[in-house]
N, CA, C and O atoms as a DFTB+ gen file, in Angstrom:
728 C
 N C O
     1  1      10.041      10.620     -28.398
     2  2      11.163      10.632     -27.465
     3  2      11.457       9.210     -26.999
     4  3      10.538       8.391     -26.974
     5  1      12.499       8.929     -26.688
     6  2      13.125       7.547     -26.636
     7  2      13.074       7.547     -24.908
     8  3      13.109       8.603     -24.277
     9  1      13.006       6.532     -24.411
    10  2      13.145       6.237     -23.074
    11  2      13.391       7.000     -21.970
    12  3      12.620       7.598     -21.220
    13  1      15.127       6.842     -21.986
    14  2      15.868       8.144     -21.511
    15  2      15.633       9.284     -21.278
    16  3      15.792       9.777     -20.162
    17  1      15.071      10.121     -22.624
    18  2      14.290      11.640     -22.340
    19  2      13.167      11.826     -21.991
    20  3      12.627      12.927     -21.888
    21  1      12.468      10.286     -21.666
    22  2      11.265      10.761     -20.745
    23  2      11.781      10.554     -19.516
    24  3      11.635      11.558     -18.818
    25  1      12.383       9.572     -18.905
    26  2      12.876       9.558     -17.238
    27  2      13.451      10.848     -16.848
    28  3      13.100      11.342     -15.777
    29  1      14.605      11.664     -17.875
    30  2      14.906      13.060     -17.271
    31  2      14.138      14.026     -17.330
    32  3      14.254      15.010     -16.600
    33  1      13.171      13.872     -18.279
    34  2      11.806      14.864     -17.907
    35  2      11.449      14.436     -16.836
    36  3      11.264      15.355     -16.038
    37  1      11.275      13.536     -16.466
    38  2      10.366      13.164     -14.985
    39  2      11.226      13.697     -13.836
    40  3      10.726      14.283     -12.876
    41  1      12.653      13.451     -13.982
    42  2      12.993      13.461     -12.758
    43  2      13.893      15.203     -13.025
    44  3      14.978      15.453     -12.500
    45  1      13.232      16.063     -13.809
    46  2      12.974      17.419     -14.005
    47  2      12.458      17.785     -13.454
    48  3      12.764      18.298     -12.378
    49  1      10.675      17.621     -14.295
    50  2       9.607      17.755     -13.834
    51  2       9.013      17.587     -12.572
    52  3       8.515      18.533     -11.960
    53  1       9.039      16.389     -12.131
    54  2       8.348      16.330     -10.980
    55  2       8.878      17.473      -9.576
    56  3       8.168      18.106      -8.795
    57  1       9.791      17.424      -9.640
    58  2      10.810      18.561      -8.367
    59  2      10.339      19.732      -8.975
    60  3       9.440      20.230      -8.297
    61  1      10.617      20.411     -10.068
    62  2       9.946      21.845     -10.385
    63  2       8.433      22.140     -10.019
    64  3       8.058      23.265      -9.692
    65  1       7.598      21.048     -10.099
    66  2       6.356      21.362     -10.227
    67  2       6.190      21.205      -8.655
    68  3       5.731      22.168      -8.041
    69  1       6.504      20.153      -8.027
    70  2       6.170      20.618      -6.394
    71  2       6.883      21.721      -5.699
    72  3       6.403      22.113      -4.635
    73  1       7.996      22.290      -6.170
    74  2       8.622      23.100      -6.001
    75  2       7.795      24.535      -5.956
    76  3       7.597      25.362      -5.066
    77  1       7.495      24.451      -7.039
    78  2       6.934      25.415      -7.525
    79  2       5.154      25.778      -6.875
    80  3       4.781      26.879      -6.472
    81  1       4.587      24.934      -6.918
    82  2       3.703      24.801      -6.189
    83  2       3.724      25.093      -4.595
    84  3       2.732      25.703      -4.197
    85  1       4.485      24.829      -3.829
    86  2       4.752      25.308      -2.702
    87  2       5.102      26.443      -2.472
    88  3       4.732      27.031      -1.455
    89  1       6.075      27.109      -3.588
    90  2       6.322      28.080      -3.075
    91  2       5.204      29.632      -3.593
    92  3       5.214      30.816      -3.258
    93  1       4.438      28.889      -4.448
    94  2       3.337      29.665      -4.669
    95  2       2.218      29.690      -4.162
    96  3       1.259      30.419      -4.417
    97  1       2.370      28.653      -3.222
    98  2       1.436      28.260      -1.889
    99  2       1.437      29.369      -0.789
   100  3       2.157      30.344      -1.004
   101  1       0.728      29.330       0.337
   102  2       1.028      29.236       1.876
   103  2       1.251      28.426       2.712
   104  3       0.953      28.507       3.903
   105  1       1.897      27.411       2.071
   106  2       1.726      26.013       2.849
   107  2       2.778      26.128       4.281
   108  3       3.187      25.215       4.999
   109  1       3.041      27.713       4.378
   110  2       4.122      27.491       5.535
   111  2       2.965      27.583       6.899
   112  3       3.294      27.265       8.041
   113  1       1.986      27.930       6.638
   114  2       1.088      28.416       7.689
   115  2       0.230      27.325       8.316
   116  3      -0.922      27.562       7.952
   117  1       0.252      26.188       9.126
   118  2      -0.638      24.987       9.147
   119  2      -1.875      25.449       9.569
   120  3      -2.769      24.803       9.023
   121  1      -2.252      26.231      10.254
   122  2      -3.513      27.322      10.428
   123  2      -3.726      28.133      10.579
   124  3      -2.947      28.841      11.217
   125  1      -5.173      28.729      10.015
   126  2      -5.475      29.782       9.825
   127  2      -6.265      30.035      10.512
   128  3      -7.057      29.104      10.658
   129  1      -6.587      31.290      11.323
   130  2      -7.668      31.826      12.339
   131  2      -8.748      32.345      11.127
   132  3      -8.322      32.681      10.022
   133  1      -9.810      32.362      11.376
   134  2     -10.631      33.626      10.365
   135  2     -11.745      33.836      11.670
   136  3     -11.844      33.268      12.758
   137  1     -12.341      34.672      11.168
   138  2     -13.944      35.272      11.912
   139  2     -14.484      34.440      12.149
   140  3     -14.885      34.455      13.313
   141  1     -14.871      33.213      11.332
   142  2     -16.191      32.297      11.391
   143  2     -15.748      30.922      11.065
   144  3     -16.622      30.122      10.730
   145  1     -14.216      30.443      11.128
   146  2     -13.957      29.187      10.988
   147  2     -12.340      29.181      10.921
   148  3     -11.828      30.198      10.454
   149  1     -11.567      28.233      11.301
   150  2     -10.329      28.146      10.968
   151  2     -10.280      26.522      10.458
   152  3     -10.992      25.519      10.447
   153  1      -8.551      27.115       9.929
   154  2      -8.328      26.228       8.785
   155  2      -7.403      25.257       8.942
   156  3      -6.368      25.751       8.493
   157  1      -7.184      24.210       9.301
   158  2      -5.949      23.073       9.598
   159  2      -5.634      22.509       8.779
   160  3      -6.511      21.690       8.503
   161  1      -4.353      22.406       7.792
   162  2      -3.338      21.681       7.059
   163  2      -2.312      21.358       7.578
   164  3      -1.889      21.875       8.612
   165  1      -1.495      20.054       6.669
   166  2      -0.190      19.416       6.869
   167  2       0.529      20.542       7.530
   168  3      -0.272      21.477       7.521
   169  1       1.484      20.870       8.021
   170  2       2.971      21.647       8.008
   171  2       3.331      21.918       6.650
   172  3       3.244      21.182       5.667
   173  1       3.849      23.366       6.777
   174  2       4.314      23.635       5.490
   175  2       6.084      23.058       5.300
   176  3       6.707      22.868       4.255
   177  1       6.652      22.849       7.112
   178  2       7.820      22.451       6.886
   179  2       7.885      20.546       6.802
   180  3       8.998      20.019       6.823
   181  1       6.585      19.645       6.710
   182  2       6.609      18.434       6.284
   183  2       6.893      18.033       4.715
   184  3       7.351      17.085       4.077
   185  1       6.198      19.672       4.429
   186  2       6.062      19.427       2.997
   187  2       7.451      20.261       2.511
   188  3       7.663      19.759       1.408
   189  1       8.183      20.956       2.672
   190  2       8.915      21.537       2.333
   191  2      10.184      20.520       2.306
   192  3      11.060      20.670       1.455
   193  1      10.247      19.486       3.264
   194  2      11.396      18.378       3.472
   195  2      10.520      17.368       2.581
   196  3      11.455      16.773       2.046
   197  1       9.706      16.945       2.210
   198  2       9.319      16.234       1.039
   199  2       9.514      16.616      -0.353
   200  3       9.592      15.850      -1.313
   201  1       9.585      17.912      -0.355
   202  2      10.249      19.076      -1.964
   203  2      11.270      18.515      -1.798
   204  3      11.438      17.597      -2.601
   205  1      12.238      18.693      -0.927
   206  2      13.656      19.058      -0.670
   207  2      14.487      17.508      -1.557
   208  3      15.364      17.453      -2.419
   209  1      13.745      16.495      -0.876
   210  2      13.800      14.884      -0.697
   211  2      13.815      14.535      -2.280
   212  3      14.480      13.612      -2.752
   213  1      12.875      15.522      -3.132
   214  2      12.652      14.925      -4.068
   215  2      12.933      15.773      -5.587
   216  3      12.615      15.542      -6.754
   217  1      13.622      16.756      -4.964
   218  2      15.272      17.584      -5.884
   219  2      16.205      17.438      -4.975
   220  3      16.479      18.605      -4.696
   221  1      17.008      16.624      -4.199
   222  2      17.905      15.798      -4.480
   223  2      18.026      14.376      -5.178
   224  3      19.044      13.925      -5.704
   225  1      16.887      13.809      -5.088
   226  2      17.115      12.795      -5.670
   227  2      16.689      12.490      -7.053
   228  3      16.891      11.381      -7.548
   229  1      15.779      13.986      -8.034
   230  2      16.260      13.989      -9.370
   231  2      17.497      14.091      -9.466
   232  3      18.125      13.201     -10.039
   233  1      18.322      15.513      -8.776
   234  2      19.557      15.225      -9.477
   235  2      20.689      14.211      -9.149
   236  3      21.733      14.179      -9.801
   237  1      20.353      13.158      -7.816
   238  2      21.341      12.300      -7.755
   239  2      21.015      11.620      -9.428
   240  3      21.902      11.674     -10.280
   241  1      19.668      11.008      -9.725
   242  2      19.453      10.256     -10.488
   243  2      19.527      10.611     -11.953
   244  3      19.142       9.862     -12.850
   245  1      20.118      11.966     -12.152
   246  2      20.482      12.752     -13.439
   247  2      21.801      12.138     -13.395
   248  3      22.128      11.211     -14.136
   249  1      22.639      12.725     -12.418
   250  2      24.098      12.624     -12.067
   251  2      24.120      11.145     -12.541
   252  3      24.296      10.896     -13.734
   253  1      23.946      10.165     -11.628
   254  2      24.197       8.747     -11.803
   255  2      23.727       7.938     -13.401
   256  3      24.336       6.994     -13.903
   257  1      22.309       8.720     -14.059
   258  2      22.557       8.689     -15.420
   259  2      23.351       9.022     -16.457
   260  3      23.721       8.457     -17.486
   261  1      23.557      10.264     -15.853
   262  2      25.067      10.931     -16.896
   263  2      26.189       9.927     -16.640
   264  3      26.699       9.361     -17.606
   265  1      26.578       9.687     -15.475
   266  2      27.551       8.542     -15.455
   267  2      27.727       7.543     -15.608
   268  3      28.693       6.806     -15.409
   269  1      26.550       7.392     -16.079
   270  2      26.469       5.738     -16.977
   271  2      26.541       6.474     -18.141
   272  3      27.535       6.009     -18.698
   273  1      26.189       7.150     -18.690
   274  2      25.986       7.575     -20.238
   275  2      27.414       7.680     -20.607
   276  3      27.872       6.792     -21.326
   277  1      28.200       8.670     -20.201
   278  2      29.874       8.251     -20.333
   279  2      30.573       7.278     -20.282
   280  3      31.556       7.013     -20.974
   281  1      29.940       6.495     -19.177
   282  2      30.735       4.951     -18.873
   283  2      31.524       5.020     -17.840
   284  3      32.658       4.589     -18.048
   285  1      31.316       5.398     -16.847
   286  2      32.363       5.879     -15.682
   287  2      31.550       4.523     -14.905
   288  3      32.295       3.886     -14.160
   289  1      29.960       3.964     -15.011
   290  2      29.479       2.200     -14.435
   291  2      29.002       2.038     -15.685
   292  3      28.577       2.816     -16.539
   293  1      29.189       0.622     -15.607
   294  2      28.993      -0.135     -17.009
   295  2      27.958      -0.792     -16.754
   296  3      27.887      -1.922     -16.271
   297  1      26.681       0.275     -17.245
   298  2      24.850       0.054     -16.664
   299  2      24.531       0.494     -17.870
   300  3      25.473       0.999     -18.481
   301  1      23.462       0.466     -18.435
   302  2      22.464       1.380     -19.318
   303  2      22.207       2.389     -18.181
   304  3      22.133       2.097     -16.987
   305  1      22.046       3.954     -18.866
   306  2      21.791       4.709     -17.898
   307  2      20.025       4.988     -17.758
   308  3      19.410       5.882     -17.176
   309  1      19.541       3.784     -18.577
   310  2      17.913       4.500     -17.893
   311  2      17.932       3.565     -16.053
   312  3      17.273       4.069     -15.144
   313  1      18.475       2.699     -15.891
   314  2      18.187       2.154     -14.889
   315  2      18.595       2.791     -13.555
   316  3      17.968       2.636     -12.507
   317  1      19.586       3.442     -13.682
   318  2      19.573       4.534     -12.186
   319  2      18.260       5.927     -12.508
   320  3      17.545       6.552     -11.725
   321  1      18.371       5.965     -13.601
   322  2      17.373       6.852     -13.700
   323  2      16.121       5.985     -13.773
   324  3      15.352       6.680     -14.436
   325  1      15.596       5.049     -13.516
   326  2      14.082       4.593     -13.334
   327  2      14.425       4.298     -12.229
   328  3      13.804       5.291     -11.850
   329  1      14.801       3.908     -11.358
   330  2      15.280       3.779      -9.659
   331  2      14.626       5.067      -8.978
   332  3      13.814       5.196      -8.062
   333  1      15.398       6.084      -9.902
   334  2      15.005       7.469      -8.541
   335  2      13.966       8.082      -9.584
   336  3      13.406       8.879      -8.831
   337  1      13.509       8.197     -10.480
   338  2      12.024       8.615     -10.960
   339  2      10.808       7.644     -10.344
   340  3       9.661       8.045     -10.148
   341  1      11.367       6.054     -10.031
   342  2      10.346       5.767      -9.088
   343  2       9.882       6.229      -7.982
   344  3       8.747       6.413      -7.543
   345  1      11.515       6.480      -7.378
   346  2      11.054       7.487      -5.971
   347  2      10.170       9.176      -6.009
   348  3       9.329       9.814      -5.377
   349  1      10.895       9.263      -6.992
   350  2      10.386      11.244      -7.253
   351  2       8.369      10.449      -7.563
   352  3       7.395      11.094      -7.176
   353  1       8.242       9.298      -8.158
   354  2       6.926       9.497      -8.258
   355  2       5.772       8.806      -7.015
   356  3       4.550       8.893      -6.900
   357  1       6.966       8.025      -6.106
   358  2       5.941       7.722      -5.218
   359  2       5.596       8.819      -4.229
   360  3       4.490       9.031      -3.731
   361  1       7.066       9.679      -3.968
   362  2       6.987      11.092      -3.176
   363  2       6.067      11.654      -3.618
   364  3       5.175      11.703      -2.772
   365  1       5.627      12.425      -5.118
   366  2       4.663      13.316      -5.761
   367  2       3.238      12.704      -5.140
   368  3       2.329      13.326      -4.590
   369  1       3.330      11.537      -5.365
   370  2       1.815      11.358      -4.786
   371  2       1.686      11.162      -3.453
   372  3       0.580      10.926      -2.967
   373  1       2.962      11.248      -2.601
   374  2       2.641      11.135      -0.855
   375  2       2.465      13.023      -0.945
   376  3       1.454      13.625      -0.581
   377  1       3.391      13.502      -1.369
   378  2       3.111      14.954      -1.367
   379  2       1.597      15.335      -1.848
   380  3       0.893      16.080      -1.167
   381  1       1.228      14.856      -2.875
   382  2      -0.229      15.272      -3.503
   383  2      -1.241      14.779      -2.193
   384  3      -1.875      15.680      -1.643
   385  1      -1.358      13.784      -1.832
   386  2      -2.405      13.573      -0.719
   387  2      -1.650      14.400       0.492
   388  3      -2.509      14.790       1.283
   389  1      -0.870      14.633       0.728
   390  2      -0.739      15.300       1.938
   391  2      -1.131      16.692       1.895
   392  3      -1.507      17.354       2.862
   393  1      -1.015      17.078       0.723
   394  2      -1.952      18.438       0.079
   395  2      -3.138      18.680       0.190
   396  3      -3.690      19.753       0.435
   397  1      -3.710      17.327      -0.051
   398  2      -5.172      17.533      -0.276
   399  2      -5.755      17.421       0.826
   400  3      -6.978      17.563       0.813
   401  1      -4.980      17.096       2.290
   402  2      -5.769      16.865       3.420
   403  2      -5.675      17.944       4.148
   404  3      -4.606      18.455       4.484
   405  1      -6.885      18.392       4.460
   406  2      -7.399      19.596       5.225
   407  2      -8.882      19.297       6.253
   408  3      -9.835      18.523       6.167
   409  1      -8.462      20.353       7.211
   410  2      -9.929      20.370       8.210
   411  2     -10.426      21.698       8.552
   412  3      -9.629      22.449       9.114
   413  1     -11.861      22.208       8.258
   414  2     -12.195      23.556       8.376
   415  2     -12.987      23.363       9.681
   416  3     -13.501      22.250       9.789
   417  1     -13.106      23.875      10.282
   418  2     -14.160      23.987      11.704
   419  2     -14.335      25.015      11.715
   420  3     -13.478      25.892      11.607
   421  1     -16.085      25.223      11.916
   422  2     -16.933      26.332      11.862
   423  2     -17.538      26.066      13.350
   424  3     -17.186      25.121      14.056
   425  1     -18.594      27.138      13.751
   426  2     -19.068      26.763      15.246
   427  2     -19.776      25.626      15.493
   428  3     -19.585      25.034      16.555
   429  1     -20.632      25.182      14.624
   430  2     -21.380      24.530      14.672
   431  2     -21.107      22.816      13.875
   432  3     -21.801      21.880      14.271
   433  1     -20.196      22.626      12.916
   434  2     -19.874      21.623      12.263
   435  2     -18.198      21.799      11.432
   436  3     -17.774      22.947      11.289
   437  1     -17.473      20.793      11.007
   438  2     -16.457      20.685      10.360
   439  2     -16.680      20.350       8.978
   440  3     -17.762      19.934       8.565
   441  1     -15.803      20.504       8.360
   442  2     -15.666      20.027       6.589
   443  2     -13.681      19.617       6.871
   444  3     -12.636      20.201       7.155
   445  1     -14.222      18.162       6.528
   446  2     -13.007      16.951       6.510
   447  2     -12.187      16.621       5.049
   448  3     -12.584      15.548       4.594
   449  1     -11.183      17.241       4.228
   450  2     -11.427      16.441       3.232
   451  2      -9.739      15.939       3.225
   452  3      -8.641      16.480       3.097
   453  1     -10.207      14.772       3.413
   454  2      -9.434      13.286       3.798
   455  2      -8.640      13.104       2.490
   456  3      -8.822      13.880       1.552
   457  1      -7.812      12.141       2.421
   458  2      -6.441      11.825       1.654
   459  2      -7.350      11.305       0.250
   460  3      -7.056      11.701      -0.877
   461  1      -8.447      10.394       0.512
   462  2      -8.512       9.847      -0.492
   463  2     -10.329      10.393      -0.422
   464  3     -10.940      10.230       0.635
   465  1     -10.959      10.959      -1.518
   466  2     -11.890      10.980      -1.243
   467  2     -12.714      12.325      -1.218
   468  3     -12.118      13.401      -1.163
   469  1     -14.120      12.253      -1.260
   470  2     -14.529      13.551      -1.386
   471  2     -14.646      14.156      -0.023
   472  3     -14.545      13.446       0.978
   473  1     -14.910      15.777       0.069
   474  2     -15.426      16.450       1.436
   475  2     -16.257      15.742       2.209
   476  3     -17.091      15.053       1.621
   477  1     -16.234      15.733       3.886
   478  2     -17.324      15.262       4.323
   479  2     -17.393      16.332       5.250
   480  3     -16.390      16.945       5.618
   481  1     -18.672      16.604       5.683
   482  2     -19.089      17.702       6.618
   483  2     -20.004      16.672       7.749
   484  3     -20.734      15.687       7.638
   485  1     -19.420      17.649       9.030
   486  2     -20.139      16.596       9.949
   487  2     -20.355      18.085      11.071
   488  3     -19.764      19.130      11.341
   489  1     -21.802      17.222      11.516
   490  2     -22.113      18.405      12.701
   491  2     -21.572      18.306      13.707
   492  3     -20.739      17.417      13.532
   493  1     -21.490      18.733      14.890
   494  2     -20.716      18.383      16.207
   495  2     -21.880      17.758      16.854
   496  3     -21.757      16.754      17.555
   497  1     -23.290      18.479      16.574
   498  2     -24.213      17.322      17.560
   499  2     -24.543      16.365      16.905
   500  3     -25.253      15.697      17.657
   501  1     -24.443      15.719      15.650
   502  2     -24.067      14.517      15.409
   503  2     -23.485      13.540      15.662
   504  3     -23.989      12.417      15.640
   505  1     -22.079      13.855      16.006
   506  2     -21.446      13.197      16.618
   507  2     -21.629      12.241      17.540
   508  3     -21.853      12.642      18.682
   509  1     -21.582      10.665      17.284
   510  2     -21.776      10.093      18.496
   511  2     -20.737       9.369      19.286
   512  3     -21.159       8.709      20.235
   513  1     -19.247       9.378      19.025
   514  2     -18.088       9.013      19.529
   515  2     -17.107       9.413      19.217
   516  3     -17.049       9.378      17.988
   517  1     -16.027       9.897      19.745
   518  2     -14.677      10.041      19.260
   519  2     -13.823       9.604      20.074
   520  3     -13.734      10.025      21.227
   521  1     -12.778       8.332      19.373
   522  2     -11.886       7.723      19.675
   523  2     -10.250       7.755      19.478
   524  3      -9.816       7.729      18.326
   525  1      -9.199       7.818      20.762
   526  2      -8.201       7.928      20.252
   527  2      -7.784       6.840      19.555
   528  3      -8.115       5.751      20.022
   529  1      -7.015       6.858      18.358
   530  2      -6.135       5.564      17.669
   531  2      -5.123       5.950      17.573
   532  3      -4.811       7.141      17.545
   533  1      -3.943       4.422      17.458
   534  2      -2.771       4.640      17.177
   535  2      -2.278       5.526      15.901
   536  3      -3.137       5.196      15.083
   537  1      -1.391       6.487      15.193
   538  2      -0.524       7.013      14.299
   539  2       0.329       6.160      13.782
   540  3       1.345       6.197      14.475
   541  1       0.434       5.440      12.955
   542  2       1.309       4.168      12.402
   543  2       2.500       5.487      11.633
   544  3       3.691       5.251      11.431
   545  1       1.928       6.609      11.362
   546  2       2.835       7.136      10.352
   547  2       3.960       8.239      11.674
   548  3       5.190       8.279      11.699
   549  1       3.220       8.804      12.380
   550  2       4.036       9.517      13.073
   551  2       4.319       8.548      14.603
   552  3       3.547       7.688      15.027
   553  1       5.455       8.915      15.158
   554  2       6.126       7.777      15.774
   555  2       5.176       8.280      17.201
   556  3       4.651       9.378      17.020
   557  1       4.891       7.670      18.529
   558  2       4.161       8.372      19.853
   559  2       3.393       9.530      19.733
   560  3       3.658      10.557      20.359
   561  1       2.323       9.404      18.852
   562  2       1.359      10.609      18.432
   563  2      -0.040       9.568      18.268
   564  3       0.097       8.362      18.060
   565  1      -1.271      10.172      18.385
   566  2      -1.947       9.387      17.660
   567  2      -3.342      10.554      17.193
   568  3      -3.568      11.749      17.383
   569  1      -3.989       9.506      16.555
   570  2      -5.299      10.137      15.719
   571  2      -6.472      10.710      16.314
   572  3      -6.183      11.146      17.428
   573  1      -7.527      10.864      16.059
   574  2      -8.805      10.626      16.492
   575  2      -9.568      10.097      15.648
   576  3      -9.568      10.598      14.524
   577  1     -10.249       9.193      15.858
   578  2     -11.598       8.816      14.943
   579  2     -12.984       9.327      15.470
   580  3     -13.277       9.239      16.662
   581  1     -13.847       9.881      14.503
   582  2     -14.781      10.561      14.627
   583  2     -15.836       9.315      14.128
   584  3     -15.581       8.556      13.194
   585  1     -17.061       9.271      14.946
   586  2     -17.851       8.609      14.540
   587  2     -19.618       9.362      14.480
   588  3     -20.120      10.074      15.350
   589  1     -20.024       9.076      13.647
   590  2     -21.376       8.987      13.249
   591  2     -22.607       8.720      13.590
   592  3     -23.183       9.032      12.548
   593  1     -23.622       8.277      14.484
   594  2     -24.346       6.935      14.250
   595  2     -24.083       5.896      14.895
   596  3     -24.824       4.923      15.036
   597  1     -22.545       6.114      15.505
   598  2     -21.943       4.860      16.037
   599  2     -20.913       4.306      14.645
   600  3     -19.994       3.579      15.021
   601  1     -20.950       4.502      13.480
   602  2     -19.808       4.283      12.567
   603  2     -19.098       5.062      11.910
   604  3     -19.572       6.141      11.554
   605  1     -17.740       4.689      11.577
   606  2     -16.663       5.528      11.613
   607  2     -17.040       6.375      10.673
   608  3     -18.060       6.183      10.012
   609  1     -16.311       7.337      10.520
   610  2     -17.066       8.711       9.584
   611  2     -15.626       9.450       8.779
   612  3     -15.330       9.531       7.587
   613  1     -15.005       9.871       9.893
   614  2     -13.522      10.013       9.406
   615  2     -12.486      10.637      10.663
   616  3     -12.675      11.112      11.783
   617  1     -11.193      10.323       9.727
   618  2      -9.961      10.161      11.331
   619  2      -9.551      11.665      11.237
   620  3      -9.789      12.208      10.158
   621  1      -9.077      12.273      12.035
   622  2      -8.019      13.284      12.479
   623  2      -7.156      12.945      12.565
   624  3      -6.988      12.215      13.541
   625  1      -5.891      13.201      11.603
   626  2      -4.607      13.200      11.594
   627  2      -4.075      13.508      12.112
   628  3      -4.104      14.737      12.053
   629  1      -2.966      12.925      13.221
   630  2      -1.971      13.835      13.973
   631  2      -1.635      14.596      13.679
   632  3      -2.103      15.605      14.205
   633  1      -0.739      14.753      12.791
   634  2       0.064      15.439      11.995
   635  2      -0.521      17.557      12.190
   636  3       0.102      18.589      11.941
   637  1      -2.024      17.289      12.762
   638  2      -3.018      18.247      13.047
   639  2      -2.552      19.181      13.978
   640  3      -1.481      19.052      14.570
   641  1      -3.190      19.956      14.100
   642  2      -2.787      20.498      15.804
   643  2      -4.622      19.845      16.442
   644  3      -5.679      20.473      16.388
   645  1      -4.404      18.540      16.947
   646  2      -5.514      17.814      17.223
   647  2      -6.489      18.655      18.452
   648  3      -7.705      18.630      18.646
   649  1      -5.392      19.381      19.154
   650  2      -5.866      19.947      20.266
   651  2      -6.824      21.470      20.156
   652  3      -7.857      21.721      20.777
   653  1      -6.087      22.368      19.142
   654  2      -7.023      23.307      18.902
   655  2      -8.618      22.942      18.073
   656  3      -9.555      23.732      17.952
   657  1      -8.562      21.692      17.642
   658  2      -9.749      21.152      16.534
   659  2     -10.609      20.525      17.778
   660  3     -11.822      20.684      17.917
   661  1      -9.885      19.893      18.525
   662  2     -11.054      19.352      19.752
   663  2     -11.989      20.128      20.401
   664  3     -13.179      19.956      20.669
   665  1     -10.931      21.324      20.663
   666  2     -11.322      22.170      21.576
   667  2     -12.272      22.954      20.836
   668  3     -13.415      22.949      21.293
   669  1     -12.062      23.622      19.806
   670  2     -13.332      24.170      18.643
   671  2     -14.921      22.773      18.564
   672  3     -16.078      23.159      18.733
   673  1     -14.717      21.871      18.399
   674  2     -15.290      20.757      18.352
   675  2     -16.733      20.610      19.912
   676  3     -17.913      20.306      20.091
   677  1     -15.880      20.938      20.428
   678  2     -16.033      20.953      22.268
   679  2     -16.920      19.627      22.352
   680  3     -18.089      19.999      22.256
   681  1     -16.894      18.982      22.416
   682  2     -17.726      17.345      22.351
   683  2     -16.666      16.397      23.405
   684  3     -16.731      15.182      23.218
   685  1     -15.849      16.809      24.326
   686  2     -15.601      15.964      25.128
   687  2     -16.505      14.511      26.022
   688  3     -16.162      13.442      26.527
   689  1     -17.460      15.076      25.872
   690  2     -18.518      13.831      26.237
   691  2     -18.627      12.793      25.408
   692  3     -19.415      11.872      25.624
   693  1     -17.776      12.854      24.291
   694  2     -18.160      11.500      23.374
   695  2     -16.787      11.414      23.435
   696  3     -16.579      10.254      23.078
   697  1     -15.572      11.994      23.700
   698  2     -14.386      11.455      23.706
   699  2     -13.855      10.281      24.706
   700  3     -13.665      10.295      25.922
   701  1     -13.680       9.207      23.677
   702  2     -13.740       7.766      24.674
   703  2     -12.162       7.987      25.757
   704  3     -11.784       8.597      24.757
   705  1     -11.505       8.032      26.314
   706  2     -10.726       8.340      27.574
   707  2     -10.439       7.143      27.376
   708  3     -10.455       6.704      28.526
   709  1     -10.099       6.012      26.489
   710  2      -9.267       4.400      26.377
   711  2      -7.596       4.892      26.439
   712  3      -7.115       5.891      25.904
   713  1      -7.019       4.044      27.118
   714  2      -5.626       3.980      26.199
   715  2      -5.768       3.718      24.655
   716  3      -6.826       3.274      24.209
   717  1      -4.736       3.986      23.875
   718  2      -4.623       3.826      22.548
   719  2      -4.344       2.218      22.464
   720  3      -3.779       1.617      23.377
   721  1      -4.742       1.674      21.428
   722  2      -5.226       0.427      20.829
   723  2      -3.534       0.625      19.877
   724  3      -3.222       1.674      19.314
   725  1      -2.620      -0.685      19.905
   726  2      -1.628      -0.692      19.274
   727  2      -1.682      -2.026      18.354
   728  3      -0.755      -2.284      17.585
């Protein structure tokens, strides 16, 4: 296949397959209650406007290829189409890690598994600090950092419902009470 018919596979592909994936998901549910642990993920409507984001802009970047391919702009048409298959592929992988980040809390300890990286399980009486930090990604929200030993271990994402995970957590005695660090 020549150039061209791989960029419109991509900017096919990539929108069907997150598409599709979501909607064969539960990703509308950000948590889950169970008997013996609940479950915290992204928003299913963060991710649903990240689908959305990224089938419109295969087919702007179909459209704007076809219209070079006729000649209606006098471009080669892979270059609007490598423009927005760049985008459809940096989205796929903000979508793919935003997938993969989840937090389970059980009574006694959590299982963290962070954007980049394997599971980490941490006890609650382990715990020897938790700190608020700034959210660079969400605008007047911020994180928590969980610490270890005294070293960092891993963050809580806003994006969370931070408040039901604390409160399962119940370790307010190590929660440092600073203003947020900007």
């Amino acid at each position: 296949m020549d150039l061209y018919a791989n960029l419109v596979l991509l900017a096919v592909v990539i929108p069907l397959v997150a598409g599709l994936s979501l909607w064969a998901s539960d990703a509308d549910i950000a948590e889950r209650h169970h008997r013996n642990h609940d479950t915290y993920v992204i928003a299913g409507t963060l991710m649903l406007s990240l689908v959305i984001a990224m089938v419109i802009m295969g087919v702007l970047g179909l459209l704007l290829g076809w219209l070079c391919m006729v000649g209606v702009f006098a471009t080669h048409p892979t270059v609007p189409l490598a423009f927005f298959d760049a985008f459809l592929v940096v989205s796929a992988v903000y979508w793919w890690l935003l997938r993969h980040y989840k937090v389970v809390t059980y009574s006694d300890r959590m299982e963290i598994t962070p954007f980049f990286g394997r599971k980490t399980e941490i006890a609650y009486d382990e715990i020897s600090a938790m700190e608020w930090t700034p959210s660079y990604l969400i605008r007047s929200s911020r994180n928590v950092m969980v610490y270890v030993e005294n070293r960092r271990k891993v963050l809580l994402w806003s994006a969370l419902d931070l408040d039901q995970i604390l409160i399962r957590i119940d370790r307010f005695d190590v929660l440092a009470d600073l203003p947020v660090r900007h």
